[in-house]
Residue frames as a rotation matrix with the C-alpha (Angstrom) as fourth column:
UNK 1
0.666 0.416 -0.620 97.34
-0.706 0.083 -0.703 92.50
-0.241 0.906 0.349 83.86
UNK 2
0.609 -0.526 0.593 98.74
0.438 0.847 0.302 89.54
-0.661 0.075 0.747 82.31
UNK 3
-0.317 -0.863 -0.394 101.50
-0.169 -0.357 0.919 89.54
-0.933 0.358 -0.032 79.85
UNK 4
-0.395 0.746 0.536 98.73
0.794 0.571 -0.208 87.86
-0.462 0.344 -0.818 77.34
UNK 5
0.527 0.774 0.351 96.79
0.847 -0.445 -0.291 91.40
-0.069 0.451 -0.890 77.54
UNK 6
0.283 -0.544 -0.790 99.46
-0.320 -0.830 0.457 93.75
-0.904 0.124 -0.409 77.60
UNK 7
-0.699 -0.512 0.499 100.47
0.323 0.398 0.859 92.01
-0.638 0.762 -0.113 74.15
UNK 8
-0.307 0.630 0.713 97.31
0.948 0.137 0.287 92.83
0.083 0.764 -0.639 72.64
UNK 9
0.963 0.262 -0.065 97.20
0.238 -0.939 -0.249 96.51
-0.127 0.225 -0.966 73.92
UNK 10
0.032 -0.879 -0.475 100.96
0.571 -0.374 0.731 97.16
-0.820 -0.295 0.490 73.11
UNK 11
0.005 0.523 0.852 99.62
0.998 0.052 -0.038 98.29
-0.064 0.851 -0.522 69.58
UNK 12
0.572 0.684 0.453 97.35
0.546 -0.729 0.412 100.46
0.612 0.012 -0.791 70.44
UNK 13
0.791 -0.069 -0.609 99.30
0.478 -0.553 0.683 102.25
-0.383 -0.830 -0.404 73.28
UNK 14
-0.311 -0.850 0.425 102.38
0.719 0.082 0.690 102.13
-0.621 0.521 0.585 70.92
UNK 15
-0.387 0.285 0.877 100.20
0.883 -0.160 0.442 103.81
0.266 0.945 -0.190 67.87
UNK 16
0.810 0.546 0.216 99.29
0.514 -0.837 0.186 106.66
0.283 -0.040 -0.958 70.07
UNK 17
0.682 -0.354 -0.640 102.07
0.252 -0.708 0.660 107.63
-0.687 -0.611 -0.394 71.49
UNK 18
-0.480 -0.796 0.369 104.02
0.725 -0.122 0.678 107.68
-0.495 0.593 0.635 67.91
UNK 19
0.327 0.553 0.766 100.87
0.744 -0.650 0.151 109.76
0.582 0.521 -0.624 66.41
UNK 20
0.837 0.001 -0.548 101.50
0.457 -0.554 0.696 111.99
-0.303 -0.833 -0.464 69.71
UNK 21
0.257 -0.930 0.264 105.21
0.523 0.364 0.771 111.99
-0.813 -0.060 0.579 68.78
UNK 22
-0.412 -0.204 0.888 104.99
0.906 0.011 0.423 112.44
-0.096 0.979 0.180 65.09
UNK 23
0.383 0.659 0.648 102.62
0.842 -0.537 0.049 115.21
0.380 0.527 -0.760 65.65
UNK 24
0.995 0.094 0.031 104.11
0.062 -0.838 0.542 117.66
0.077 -0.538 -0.840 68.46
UNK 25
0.071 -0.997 -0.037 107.91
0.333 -0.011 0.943 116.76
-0.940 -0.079 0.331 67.72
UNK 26
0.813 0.319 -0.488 106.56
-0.507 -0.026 -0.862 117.37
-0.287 0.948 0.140 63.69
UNK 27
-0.843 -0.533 -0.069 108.74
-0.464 0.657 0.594 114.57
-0.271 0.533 -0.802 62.65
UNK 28
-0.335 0.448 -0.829 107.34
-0.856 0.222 0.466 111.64
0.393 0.866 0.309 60.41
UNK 29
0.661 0.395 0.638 105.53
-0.710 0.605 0.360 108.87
-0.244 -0.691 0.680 61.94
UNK 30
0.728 -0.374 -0.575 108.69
0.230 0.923 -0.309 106.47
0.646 0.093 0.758 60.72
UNK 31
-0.466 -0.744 0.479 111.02
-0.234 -0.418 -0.878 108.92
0.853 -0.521 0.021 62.67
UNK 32
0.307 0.607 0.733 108.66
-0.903 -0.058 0.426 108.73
0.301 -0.793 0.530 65.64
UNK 33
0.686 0.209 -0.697 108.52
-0.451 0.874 -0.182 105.16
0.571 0.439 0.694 65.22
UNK 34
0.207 -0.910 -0.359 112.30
0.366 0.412 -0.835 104.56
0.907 0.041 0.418 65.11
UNK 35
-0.179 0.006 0.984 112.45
-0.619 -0.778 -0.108 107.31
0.765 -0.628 0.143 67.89
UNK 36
0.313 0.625 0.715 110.02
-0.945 0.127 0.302 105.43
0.098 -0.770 0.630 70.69
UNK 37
0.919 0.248 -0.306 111.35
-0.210 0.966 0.153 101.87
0.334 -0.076 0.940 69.73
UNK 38
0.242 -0.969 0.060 114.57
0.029 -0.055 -0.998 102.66
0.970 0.243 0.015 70.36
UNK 39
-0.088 -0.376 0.922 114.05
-0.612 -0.710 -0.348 104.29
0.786 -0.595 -0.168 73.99
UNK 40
-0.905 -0.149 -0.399 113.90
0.209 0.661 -0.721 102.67
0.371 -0.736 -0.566 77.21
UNK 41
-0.356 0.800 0.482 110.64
-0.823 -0.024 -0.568 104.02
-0.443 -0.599 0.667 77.80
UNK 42
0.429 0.667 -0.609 109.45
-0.800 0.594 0.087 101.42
0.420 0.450 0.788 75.37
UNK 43
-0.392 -0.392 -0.832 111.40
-0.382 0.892 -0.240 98.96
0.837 0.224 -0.500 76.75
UNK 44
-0.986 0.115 0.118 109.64
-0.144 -0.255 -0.956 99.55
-0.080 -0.960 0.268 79.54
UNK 45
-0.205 0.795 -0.571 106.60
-0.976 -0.210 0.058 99.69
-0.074 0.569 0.819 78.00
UNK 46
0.024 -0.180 -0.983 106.95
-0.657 0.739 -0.151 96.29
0.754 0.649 -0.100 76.74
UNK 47
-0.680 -0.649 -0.340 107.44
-0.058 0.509 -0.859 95.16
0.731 -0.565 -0.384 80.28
UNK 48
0.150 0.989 -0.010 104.36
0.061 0.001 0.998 94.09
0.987 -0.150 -0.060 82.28
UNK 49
-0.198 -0.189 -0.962 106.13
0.947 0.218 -0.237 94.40
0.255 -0.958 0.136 85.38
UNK 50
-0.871 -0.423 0.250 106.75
0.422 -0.905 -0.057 98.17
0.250 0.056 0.967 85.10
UNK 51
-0.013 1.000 0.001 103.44
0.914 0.012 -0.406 98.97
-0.406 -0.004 -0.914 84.65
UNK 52
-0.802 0.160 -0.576 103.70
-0.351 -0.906 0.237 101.66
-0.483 0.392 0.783 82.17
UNK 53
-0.474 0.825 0.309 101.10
0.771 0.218 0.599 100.19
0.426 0.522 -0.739 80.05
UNK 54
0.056 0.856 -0.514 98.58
0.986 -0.128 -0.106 102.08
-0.157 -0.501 -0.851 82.72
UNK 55
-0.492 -0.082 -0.867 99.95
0.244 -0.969 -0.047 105.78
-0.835 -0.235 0.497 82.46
UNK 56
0.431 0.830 -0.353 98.13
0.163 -0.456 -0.875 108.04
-0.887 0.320 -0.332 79.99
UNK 57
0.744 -0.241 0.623 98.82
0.597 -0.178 -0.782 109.04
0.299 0.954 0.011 76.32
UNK 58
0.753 -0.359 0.551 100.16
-0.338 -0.930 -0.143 112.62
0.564 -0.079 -0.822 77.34
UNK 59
0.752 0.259 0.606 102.13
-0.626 -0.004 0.779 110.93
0.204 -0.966 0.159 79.79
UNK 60
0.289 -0.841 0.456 104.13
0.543 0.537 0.646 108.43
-0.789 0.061 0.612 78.41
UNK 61
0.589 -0.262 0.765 105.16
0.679 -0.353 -0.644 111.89
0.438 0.898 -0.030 76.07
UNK 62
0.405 -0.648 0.645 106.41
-0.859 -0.512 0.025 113.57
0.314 -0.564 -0.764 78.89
UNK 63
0.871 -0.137 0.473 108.11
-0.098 0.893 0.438 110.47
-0.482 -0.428 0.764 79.56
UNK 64
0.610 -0.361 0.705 109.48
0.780 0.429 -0.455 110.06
-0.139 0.828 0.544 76.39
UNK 65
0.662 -0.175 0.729 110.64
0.311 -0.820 -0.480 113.77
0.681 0.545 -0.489 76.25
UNK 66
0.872 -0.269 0.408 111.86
-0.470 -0.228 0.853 113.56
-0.136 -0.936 -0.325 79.67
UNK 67
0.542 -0.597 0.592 114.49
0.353 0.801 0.484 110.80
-0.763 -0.054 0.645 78.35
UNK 68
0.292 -0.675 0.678 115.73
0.879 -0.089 -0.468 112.29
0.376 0.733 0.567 75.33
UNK 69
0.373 -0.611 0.698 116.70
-0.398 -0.785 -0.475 115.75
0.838 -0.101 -0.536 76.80
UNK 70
0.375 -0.591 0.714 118.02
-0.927 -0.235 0.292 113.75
-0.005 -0.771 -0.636 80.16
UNK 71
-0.633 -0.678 -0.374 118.87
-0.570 0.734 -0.369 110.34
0.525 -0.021 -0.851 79.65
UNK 72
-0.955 0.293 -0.047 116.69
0.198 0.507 -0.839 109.08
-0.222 -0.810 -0.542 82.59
UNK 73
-0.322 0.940 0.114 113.18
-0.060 -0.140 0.988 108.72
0.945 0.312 0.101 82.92
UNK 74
-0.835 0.526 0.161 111.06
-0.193 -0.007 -0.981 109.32
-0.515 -0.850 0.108 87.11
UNK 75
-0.403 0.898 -0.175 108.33
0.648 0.416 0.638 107.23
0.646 0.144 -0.750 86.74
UNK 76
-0.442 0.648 0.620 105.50
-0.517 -0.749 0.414 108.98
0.733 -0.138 0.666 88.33
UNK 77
-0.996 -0.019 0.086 104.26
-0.070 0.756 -0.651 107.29
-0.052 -0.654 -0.755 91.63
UNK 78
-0.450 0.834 -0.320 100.46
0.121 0.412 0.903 105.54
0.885 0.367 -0.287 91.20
């Protein structure tokens, strides 16, 4: 994928995984928010090399959870 269309789904991939967030951490979608933009998975995210874009909703939450209780994040292998 280009860097072009990963701009136009960072949104949307972004807007679930804070609803995801906001709901099963029960914090407020600005906590969420602040939460996900902060982590390195998003920077990752944001990065079209990585290819996170491709992983699932659920997925980049066990991500995301996987970093705040360890620091680190093990991509899954594709």
């Amino acid at each position: 994928m280009d860097g072009k269309k990963l701009i136009a789904l960072l949104p949307e991939i972004t807007s679930e995984v804070v609803d995801f967030i906001s709901s099963r951490d029960e914090m407020t979608e600005d906590e969420a928010i602040r939460n996900l933009y902060s982590s390195k998975l998003y920077q990752d995210l944001e990065n079209e090399e990585t290819k996170v874009w491709q992983f699932s909703t659920e997925t980049l939450y066990s991500l995301y959870i996987q970093e705040k209780k360890t620091g680190k994040i093990e991509y899954p292998e594709c």
